[in-house]
Structure formats: structure tokens, C-alpha cells
N, C-alpha and C positions, 0 to 999 in steps of 0.2 A: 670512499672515505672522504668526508668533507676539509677542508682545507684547515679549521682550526683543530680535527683530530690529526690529520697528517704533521700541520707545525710540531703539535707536542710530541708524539712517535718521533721525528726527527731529533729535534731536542733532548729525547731523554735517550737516543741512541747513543749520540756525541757526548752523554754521559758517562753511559755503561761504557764506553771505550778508555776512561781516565782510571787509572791506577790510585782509587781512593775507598774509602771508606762509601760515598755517595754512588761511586761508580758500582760497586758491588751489590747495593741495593737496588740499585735502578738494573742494573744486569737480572738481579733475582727475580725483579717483577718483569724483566719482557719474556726470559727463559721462562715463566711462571705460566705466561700468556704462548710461549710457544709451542712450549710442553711439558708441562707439569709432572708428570710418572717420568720422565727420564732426567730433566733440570731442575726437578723440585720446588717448591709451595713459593708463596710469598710471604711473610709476617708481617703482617698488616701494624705488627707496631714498629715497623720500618718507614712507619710516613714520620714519624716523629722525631727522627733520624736525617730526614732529607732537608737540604734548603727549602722555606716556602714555596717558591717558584716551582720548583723540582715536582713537591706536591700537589701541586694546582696540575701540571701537566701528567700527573699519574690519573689525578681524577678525573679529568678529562677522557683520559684511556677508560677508566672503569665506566662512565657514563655510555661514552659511546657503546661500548661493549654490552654494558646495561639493556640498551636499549635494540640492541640487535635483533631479528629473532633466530639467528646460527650466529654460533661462533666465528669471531673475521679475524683471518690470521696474518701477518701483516707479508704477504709471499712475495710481493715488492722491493721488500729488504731483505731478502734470502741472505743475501749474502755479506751484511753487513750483522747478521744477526748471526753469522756461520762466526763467524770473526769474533762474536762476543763471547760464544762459546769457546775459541778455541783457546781464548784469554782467562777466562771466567773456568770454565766445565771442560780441560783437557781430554780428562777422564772418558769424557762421554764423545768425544769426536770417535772413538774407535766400537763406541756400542749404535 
């Protein structure tokens, strides 16, 4: 993972961790990216919704990903992404 996709993945980690309106969306899209059948979609009219900044570093994620030829999941942050569920998708920590 190249260094300006790693900064924004970071970035929008320390997002999804804030108890807000933006944090919930930036949650939807990494749980979206981690797994989708179990955390559920994205709505893509949740960029509209986010700070600009916020949104640069989503699309950032979707380029990179774009451009992949597998899906790269980010196993790095295992455990910070455990965290965001367990904030975000209680529910699902037990499925």
C-alpha cells in the first residue's frame, strides 16, 4: 500500500472512531470495504455528507482499490477496525 493510500486509511480510521454524524459514515465505508454482507453497503450519497478533506481521502481508498487487480483488505488494522465495529456494528461482533 503506497504511503499517500496508507495516510488517508489512517485518517479516516481516527475518523470512524468519533462519536459523530461523519464518524458513522466514514465507519460505513471502511466496514463496507471490510465486509459488506455482514457490515453493510456504502451510500455513495454519504460523500456529500462528509467534510471535503474526509472526501478526498475516501477517494483516495476507492482509486487505490480501483486500481487493484484483488481486493486489498487493509489486515494491518485488524484491530483497529475490530474496534470500529465493536462501536459502530455491536450486533455483529457476536455473528
Amino acid at each position: 500500500m503506497e504511503d499517500r493510500v496508507r495516510f488517508a486509511l489512517e485518517k479516516l480510521l481516527n475518523v470512524a472512531h468519533e462519536d459523530t454524524g461523519q464518524g458513522l459514515r466514514v465507519a460505513n465505508f471502511l466496514l463496507a470495504w471490510w465486509n459488506a454482507e455482514v457490515h453493510g453497503g456504502f451510500d455513495l450519497t454519504d460523500l456529500s455528507n462528509v467534510d471535503p478533506h474526509i472526501g478526498e481521502d475516501m477517494a483516495t481508498i476507492f482509486t487505490f482499490l480501483a486500481r487493484e487487480d484483488d481486493v486489498v483488505y487493509p489486515y494491518d488494522y485488524r484491530s483497529e477496525i475490530e474496534q470500529i465495529i465493536g462501536r459502530w456494528r455491536p450486533q455483529a461482533e457476536s455473528a
